[in-house]
C-alpha positions in Angstrom: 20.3 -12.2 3.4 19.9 -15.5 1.8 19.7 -14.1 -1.8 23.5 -13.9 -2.6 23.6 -17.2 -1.1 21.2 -18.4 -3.6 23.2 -16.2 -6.2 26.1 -17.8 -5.3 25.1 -21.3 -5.8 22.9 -21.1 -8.7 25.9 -21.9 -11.5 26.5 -25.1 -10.2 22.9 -26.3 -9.0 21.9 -25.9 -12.4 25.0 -27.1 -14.3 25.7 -23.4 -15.9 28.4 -21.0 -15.4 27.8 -17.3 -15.6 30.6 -14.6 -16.2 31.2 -11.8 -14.0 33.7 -10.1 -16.4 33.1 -6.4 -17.3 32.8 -7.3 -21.3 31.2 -10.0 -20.9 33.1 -12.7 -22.0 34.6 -15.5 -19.6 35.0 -18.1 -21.9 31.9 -20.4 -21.0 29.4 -17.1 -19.6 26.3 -16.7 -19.9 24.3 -17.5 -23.0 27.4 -19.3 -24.4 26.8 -22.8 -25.8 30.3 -25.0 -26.1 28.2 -27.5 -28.6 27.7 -24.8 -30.9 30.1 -24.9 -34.1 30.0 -21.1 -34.6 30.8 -20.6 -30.4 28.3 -17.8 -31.1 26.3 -16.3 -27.8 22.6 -18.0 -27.8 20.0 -15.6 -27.7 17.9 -15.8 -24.8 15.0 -17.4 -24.9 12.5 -14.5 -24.5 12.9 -10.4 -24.2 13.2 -9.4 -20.3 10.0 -6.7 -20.6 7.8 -9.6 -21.5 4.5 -9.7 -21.0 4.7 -11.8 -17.5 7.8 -10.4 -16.1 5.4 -7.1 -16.2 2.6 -8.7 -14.7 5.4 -10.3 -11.9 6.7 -6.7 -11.2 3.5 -5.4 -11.3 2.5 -7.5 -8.7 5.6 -6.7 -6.7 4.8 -3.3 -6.5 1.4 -3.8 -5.2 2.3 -6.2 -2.7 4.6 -4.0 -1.6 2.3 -0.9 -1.8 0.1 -2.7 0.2 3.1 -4.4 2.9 4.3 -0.5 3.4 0.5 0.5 4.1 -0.1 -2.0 6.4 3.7 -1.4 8.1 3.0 2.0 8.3 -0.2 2.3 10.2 0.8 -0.7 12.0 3.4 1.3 13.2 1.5 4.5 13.8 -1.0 2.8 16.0 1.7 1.8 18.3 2.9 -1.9 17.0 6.5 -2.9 15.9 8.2 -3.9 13.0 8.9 -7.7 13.1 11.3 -8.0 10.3 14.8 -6.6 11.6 15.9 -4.9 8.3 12.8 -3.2 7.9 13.0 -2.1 11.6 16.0 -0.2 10.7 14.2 2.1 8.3 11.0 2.8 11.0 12.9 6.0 12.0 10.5 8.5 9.6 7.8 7.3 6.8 9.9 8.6 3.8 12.7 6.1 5.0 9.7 3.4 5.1 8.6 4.1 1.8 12.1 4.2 0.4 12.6 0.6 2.2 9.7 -1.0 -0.1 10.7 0.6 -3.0 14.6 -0.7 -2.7 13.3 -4.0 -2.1 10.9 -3.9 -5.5 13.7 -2.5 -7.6 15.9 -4.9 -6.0 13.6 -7.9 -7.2 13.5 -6.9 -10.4 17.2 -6.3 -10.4 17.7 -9.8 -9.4 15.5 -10.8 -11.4 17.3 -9.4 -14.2 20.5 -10.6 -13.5 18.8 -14.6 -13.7 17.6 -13.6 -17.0 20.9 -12.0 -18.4 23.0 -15.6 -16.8 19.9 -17.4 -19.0 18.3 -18.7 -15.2 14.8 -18.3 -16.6 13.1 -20.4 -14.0 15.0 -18.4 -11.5 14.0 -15.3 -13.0 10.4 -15.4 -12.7 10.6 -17.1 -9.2 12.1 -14.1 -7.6 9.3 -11.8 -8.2 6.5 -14.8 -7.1 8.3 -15.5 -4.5 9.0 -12.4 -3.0 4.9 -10.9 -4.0 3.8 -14.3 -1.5 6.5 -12.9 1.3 4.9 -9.2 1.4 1.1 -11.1 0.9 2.1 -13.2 3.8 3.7 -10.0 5.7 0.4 -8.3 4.8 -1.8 -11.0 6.2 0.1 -11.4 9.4 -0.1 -7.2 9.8 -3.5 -6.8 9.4 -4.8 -9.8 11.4 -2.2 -8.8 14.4 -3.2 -4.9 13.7 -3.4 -2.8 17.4 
């Protein structure tokens, strides 16, 4: 919920304007830099499927591997789902599953979207930030397990 809120505000917290425009453009966008005499895009600073941003998602995935395990027998041995989104996909394990896998390919999707407006600091926060969520979720599951 608050990620487009965080979307939203990200141009203007850090003093950089992105462009939502289907070719790209929009005058100042992303990767443009007005003090350049050529007005030529800047190339980014380093290739998305770096070495880290693997590492990030990799660690994504586990966490969430692990978050959907402990979810799942959680759930099996009679507990509840405390997080109200995730509650809606309890109804059968493959909806489960496919919860945790929407919400890794939605961090990296996210994440990708920082990297393309040139929010590099933003880009490898999402993944951090959302591997310490599911540790956290993990944590909580398996010290409150029935």
């Amino acid at each position: 919920m608050a990620i487009p809120f965080v979307l939203s505000l990200c141009g203007a917290a850090l003093g950089q304007q992105t462009s939502f425009l289907p070719d790209g453009s929009g005058g100042l966008g992303a990767g443009f830099d007005p003090a350049s005499p050529s007005q030529q895009p800047v190339a980014s600073s380093h290739l998305f499927w770096d070495r880290e941003n693997r590492l990030l998602f990799a660690s994504v995935a586990a966490s969430n591997t692990l978050d959907f395990a402990v979810t799942y027998s959680n759930l099996r041995d009679g507990g509840r789902e405390l997080n109200p989104v995730t509650r809606l996909f309890t109804g059968s394990t493959a909806t489960l599953a496919l919860n945790f896998v929407g919400e890794t390919a939605g961090v990296m999707g996210v994440s990708y979207l920082f990297h393309r407006a040139g929010h590099h600091r933003l880009e490898r926060l999402t993944p951090i930030v959302d591997t310490c969520i599911s540790g956290a979720a993990v944590t909580y599951g398996l010290t409150h397990h029935r």
